[in-house]
C-alpha positions in Angstrom: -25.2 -34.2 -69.4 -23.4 -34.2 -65.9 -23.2 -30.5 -64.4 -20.8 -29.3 -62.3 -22.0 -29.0 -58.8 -21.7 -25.2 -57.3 -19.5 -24.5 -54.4 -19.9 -21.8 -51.8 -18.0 -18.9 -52.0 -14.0 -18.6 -50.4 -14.9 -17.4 -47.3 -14.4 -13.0 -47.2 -10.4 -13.1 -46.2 -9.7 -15.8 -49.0 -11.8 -13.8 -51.8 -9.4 -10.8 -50.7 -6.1 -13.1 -51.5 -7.4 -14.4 -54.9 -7.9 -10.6 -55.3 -4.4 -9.9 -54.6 -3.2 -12.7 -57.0 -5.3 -12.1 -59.4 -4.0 -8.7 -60.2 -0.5 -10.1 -59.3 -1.0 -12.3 -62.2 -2.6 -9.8 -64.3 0.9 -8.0 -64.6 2.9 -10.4 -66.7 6.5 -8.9 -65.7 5.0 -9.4 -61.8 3.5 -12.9 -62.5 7.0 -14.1 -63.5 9.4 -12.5 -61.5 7.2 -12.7 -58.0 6.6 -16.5 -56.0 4.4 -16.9 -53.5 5.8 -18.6 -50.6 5.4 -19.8 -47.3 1.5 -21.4 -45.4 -0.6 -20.2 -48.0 1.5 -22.4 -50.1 1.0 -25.2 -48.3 -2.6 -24.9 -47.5 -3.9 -24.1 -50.6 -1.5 -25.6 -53.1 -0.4 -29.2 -51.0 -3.6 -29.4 -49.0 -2.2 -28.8 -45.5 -5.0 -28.3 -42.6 -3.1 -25.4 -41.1 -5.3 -21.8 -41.7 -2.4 -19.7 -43.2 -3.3 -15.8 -43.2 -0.7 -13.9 -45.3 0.8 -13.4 -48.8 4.1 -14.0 -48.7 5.8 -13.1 -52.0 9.3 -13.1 -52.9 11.6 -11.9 -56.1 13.0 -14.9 -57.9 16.1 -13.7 -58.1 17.7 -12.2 -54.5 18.8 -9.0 -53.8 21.4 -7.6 -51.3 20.1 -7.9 -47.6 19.8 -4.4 -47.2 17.1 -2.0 -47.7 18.8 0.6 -50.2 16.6 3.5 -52.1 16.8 1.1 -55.0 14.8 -1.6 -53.5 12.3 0.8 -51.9 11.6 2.3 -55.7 11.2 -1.0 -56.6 8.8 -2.9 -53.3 6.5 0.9 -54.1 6.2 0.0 -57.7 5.2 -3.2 -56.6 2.6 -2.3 -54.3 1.5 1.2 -56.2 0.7 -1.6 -59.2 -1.1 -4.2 -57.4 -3.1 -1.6 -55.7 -4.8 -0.5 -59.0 -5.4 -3.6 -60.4 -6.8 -5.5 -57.3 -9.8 -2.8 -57.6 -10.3 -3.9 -60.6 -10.1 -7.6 -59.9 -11.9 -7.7 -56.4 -15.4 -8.0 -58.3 -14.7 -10.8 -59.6 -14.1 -12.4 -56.4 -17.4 -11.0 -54.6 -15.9 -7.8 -53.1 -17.0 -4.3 -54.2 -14.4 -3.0 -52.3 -10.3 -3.7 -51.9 -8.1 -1.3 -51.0 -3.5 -1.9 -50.5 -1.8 0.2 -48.6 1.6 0.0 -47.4 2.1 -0.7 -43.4 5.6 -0.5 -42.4 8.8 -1.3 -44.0 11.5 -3.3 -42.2 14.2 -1.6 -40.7 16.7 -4.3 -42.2 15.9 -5.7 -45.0 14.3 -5.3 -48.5 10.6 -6.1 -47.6 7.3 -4.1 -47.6 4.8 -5.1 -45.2 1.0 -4.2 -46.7 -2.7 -4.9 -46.1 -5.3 -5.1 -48.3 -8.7 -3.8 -46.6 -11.6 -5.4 -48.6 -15.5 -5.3 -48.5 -17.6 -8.0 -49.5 -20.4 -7.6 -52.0 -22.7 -9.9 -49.9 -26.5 -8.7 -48.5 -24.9 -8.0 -45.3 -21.5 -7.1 -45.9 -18.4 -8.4 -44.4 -15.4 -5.6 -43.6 -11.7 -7.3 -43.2 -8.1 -6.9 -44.4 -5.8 -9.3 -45.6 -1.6 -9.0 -45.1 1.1 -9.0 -47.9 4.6 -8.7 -47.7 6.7 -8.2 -50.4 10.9 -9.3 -49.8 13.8 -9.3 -52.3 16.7 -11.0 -50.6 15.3 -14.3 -49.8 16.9 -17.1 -52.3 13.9 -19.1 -53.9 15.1 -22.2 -55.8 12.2 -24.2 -57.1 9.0 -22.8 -58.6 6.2 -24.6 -60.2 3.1 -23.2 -62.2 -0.2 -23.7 -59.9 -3.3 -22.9 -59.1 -5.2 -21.6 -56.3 -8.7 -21.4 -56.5 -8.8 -20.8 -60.2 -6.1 -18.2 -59.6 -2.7 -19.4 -61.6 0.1 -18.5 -59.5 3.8 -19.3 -59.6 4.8 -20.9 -56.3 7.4 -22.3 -54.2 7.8 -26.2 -54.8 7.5 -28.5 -51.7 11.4 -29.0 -51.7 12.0 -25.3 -51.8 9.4 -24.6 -48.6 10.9 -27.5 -46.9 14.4 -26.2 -47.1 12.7 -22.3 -45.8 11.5 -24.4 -43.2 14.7 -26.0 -41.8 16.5 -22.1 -42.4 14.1 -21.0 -40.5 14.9 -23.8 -37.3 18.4 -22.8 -37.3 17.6 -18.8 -37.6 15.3 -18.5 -34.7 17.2 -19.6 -31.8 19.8 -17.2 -32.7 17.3 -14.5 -33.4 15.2 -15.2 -30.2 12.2 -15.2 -31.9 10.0 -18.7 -31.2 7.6 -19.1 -34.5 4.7 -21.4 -34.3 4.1 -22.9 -37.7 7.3 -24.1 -39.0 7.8 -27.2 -37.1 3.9 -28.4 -38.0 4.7 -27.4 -41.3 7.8 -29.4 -41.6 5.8 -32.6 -40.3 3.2 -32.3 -42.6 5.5 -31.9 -45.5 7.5 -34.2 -44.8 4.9 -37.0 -43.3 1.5 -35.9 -45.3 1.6 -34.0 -48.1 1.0 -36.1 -51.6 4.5 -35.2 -52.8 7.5 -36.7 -50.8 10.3 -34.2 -50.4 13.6 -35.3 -51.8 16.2 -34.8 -49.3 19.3 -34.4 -52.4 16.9 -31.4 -53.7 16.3 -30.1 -50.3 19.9 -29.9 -48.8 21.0 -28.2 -51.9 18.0 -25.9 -52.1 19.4 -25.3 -48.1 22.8 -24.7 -48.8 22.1 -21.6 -51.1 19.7 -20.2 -49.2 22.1 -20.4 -45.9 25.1 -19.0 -47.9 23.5 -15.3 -46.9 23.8 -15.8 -43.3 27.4 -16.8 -43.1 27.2 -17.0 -39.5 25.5 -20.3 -39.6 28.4 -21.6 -42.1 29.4 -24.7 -42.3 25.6 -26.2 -42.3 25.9 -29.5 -40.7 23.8 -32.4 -39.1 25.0 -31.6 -35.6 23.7 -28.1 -36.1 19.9 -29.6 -35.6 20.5 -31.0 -33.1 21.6 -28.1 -30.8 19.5 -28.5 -27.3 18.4 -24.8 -28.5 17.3 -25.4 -31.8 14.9 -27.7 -30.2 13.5 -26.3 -27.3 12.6 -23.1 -30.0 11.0 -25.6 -32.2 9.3 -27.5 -29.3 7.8 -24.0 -28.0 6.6 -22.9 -31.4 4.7 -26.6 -31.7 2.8 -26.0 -28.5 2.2 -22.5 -29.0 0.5 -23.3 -32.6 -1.3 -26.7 -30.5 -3.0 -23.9 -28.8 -3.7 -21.6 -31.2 -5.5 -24.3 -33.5 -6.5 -26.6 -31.5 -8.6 -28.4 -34.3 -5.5 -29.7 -36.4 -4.2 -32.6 -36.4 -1.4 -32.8 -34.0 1.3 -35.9 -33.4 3.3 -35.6 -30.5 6.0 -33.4 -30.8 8.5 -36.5 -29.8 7.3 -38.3 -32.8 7.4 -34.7 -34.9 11.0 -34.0 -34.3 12.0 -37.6 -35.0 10.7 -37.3 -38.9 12.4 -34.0 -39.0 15.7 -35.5 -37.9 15.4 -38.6 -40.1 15.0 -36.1 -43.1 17.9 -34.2 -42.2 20.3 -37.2 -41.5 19.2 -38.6 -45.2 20.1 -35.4 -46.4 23.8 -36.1 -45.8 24.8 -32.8 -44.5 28.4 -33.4 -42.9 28.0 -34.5 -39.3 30.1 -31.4 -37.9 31.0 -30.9 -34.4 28.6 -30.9 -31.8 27.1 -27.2 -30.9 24.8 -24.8 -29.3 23.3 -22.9 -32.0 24.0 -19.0 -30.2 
């Protein structure tokens, strides 16, 4: 009879996220109303190279953009719950210790930022702590059923991080805030990952999640291709080149001409030419 060959243990910081999710998914009401989004999507779900550190989780349904006493009762019964289970869960994953606390909350909008300090079970044991935010107001529109290690997990679809991903290029220009991932993410969605992206379900997907920042209403072609837009997305790409210098890296040329091809088959109306402020 064939066995099933063993595999090494997640390294410490990934035990500590299957912990997380494991108690996320032991709360059924938690399991179905909470996604997880963002690079741990894309590493661990679509096979992307890129080491993504944080649980990004997001209600199904958005909220207001605005941090009222409502939301905070609701983020603390999020977290006050996922802190007792993950101790009970975190054996399971080789820790004998994991501890959430909350960190900060933001100052704008309805998101908790926690971390989970863990302690491996191991003869010489590893300390650490893993990061989880929490948001309501972000618009998720495509989830699928997967797994992550074992862990089932509902999770953004690759059309749904795509379209975050493009948000994102037009928000952080205006926000001056350079972020290194998104544009590597964006090429290896688009260029790598075993699904292809359709670019029908994507500018849709876009198009609702842009219709809470009315400031960057109409969305059009022309609005990617704002000199500013660019040199943001250009300066994240080199920032993360040096960060992880073991990935996979096209030149960022060849990088921005797949994300532009995407975006013109999108059909997004061309628009008049701008400068994204």
């Amino acid at each position: 009879m064939p066995t099933v060959p063993t595999l090494p243990p997640p390294a410490p910081d990934q035990r500590a996220r299957l912990a997380v999710l494991a108690a996320l998914r032991h709360h059924e009401d938690l399991a179905q109303h909470y996604v997880l989004k963002g690079g741990l999507v894309l590493q661990r779900v679509y096979g992307s190279p890129r080491e993504s550190d944080d649980i990004d989780l997001n209600h199904v349904r958005a909220h207001e953009n605005a941090l009222t006493d409502a939301h905070e009762v609701t983020l603390r019964d999020v977290c006050d719950r996922l802190a007792e289970t993950v101790q009970d869960t975190a054996p399971r994953f080789g820790l004998d210790q994991a501890t959430l606390r909350i960190v900060k909350w933001s100052q704008l909008l309805p998101t908790v930022f926690a971390e989970v300090d863990y302690r491996t079970d191991d003869a010489e044991p590893v300390e650490g702590a893993v990061e989880v935010q929490v948001t309501l107001c972000e618009r998720v529109c495509h989830t699928a059923l997967a797994r992550i290690d074992g862990v089932p997990v509902l999770a953004s679809t690759l059309d749904d991080v795509v379209a975050d991903k493009l948000k994102v290029l037009l928000q952080q220009r205006r926000r001056g805030k350079v972020r290194h991932s998104d544009v590597y993410d964006l090429w290896f969605a688009l260029s790598v990952a075993p699904f292809v992206p359709d670019p029908d379900v994507v500018r849709e997907a876009l198009l609702v999640k842009m219709a809470s920042w009315p400031e960057y209403l109409p969305i059009t072609r022309s609005q990617f291709r704002a000199v500013g837009v660019r040199t943001f997305a250009e300066q994240g790409y080199r920032a993360l080149r040096a960060e992880q210098p073991g990935l996979p890296f096209a030149p960022f040329d060849v990088v921005w001409r797949t994300i532009e091809a995407f975006v013109d088959a999108m059909g997004l109306p061309e628009g008049e030419p701008v400068e994204v402020a």
